[in-house]
N, C-alpha and C positions, 0 to 999 in steps of 0.2 A: 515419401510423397510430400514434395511442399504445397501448402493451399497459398492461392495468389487472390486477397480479398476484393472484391470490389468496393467502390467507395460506399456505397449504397452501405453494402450489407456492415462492414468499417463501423461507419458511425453509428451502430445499436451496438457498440461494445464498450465497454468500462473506460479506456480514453478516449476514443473513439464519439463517443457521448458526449464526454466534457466540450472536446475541441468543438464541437459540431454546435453548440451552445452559444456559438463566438459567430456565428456566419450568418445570413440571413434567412435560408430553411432552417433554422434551429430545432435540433431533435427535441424530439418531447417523446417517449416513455410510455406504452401502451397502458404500464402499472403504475398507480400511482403511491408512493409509498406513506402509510399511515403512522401516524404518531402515538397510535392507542395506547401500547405497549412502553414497559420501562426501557431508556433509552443508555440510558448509564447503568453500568455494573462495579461496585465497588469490592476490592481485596486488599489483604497485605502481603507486602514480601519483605519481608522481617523486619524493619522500622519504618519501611516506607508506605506511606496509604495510596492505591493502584486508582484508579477508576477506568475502568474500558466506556467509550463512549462513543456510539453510533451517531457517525455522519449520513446514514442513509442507507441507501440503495443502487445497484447501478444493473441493468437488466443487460445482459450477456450474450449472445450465441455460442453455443460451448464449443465451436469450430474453432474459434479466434486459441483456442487454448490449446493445439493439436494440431497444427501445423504441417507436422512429419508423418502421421497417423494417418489411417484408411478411413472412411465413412464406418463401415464395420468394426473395427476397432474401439471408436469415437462411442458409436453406439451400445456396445457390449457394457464401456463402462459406465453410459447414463443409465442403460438400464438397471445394470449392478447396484449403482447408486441410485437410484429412485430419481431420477432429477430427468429434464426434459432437455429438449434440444436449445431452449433459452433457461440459460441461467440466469436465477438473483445473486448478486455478490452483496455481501454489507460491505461497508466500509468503515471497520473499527480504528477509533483515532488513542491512545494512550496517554491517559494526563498521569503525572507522579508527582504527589507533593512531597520532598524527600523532608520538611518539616521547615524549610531556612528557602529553596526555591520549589517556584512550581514548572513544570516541563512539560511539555506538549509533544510528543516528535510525530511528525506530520500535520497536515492540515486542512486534510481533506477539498473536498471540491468546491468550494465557496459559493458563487453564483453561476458553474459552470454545468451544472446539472441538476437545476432546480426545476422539475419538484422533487424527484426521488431523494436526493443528495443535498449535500451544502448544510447539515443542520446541524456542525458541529459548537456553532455561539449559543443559536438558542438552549440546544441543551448543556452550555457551561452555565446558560442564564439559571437552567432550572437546579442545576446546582447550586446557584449563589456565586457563581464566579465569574466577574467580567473579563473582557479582554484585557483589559489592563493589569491585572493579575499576574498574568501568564509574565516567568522572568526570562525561560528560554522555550525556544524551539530546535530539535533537532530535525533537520529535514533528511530522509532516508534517499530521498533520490527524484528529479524534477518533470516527473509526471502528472497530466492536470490535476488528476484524482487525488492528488499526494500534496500538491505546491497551490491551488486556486486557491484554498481558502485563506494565505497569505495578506489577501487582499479585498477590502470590503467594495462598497459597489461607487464609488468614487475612485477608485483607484488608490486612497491612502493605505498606511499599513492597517489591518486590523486587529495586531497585538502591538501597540506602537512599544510598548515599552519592553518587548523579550530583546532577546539576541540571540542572532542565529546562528547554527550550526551544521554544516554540509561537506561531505569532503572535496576537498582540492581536486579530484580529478572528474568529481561529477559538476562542479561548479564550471571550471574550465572546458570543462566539454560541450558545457550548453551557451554560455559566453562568446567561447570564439566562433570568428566574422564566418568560416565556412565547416559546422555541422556537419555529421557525415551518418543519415540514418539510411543508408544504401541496401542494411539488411532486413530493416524492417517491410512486411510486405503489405505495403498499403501503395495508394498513390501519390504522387510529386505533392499535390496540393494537400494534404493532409498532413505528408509530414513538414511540409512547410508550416502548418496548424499545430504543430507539437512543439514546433521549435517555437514560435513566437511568444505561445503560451508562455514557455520557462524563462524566455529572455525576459518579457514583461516583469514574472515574476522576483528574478532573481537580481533585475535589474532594481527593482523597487526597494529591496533590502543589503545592498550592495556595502553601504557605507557602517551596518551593522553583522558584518559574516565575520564568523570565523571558520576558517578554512581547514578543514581535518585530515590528515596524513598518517595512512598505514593505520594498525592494530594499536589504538592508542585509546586511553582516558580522555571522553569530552568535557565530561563536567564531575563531581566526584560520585561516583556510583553507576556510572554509563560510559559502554566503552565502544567503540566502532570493532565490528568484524568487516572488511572488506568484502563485497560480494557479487564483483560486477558479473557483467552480463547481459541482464536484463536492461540495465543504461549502462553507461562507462563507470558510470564510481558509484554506483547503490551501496547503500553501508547495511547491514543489519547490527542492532543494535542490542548489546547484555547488560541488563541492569542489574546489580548489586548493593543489596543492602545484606549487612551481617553475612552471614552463613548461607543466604537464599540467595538466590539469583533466577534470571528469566531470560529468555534469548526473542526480538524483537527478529522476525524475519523479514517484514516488510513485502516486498513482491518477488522473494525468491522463489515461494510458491502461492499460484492464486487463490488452489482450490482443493478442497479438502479430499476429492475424487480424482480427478484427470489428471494435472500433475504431481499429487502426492503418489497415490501407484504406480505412474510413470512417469519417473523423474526424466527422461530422455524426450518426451513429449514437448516441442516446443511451441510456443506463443506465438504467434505474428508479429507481436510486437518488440520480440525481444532485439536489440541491436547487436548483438554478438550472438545467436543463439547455440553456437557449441559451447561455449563459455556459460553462457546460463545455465544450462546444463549441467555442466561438470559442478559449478558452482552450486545448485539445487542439493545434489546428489551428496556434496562435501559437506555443508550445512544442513539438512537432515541428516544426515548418518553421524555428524557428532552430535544432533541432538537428543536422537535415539538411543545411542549410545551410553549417551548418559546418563538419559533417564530426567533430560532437563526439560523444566517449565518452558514453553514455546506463547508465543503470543503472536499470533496473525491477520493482519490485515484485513483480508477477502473471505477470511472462512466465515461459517454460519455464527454471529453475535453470541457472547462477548468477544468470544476466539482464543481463548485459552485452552492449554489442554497439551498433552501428551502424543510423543511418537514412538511407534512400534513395527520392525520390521511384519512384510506382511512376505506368508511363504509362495509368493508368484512375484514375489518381487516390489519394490517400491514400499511405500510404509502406509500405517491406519491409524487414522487419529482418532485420539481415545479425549473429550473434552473431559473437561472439571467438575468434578460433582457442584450444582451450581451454592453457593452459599446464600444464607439466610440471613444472616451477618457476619456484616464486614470488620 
């Protein structure tokens, strides 16, 4: 069963939100998300110092993530999972000081979902670390949630001095003059609002990309896995230092219930969704497989943590015992 969303119900969804931030009804968030709480989680992966760091919040309807799925279906596994019919997403952003650069891959939502979201400077602030710091950014793929924070509220750059990094076919896909998100199920005018988003953004960093091809070394100790689907060129990203490494999923799965169980379960927003899919399925299953460190975007804060087949199918995420020191 495909769900065909309305605009309405659209924009209370994770990009859906951003884009809707840009228009004159600008969504604003029933929830408003607090700052009480530690925002940054720091780790090591064998010489490298980690920090996972919370851009936010982005409040959900768990439909947008279930596309294929029954009402029944949907419900079985909010109930399973204790979660309601709107979901909280975090939005974990990953900084890596590998000791010589510092890396950011992604960017979270800047000023496009403020108040929930957008607070990934102030929390570099509370680290001690300005934008200027930052030497690269690897962008996973040009979604608002992923690519707004690119750009402070002027329009200049807000890491003026990183360089970026994105592959070639996600670059090119959002660039050329006729876009094609035909499978995503929203309205005309919305994905027109997805598209302007990335051009603005990737427009503004244009004369600083480097453009990434196939299974390769970005920078040394991060390497692109290919992973489209979800857009034309989303990368997930393996970082290694020494002996340790971590697998960077980005939005191959959102959530730690609905598509991790059911990796067949598709988004709304995905622009190839058989492809997402298969992609989902191939990227957990080697990382279960392995028994490898995962780090995820949308899961519950910091987003680290482990996968394990589950016996009905799909996988269960088993997070990180949390540490006391880093």
């Amino acid at each position: 069963m495909k769900a065909k969303v309305s605009r309405r119900t659209f924009l209370t969804s994770a990009i859906g939100a951003a884009i809707a931030a840009t228009v004159p009804f600008a969504w604003k968030s029933r929830v408003v998300a607090r700052q009480n709480n530690a925002q940054f989680y720091r780790f090591k992966l064998g010489d490298f110092q980690m920090t996972s760091i919370g851009d936010g919040v982005l409040n959900v309807p768990a439909k947008v993530f279930a596309g294929n799925a029954s009402p029944a279906q949907l419900s079985e596994v909010l109930q399973q999972g204790f979660q309601s019919e709107m979901l909280t997403l975090n939005c974990n952003i990953l900084l890596v000081d590998t000791g010589t650069q510092k890396v950011l891959i992604d960017s979270g939502s800047g000023l496009l979902t403020d108040p929930t979201a957008g607070k990934l400077i102030g929390n570099l602030q509370t680290l001690q670390i300005q934008p200027t710091d930052i030497d690269a950014i690897i962008i996973t793929h040009a979604h608002a949630d992923h690519v707004g924070g690119l750009l402070d509220k002027s329009g200049a750059l807000a890491f003026p001095q990183a360089r970026y990094y994105i592959s070639k076919a996600e670059y090119d896909f959002w660039t050329n003059p006729d876009v094609d998100l035909s499978n995503i199920q929203v309205d005309e005018k919305t994905k027109q609002q997805f598209i302007s988003i990335a051009k603005k953004c990737l427009g503004a960093i244009q004369e600083k990309v480097t453009p990434i091809e196939g299974e390769r070394e970005i920078l040394p100790g991060f390497y692109a896995i290919p992973a489209p689907g979800h857009t034309a060129g989303q990368l997930a990203i393996r970082v290694v230092s020494g002996d340790a490494s971590m697998v960077h999923t980005a939005d191959v799965v959102h959530t730690h219930t609905i598509n991790l169980w059911n990796p067949s379960w598709q988004p709304i927003f995905d622009a190839t969704p058989d492809q997402a899919a298969t992609t989902r399925q191939e990227i957990l299953s080697a990382i279960a497989s392995k028994r490898q460190l995962m780090y995820a975007y949308h899961f519950p804060f910091p987003g680290i943590g482990y996968l394990r087949p589950r016996s009905r199918g799909g996988f269960e995420w088993e997070p990180v015992r949390w540490q006391f020191e880093s």
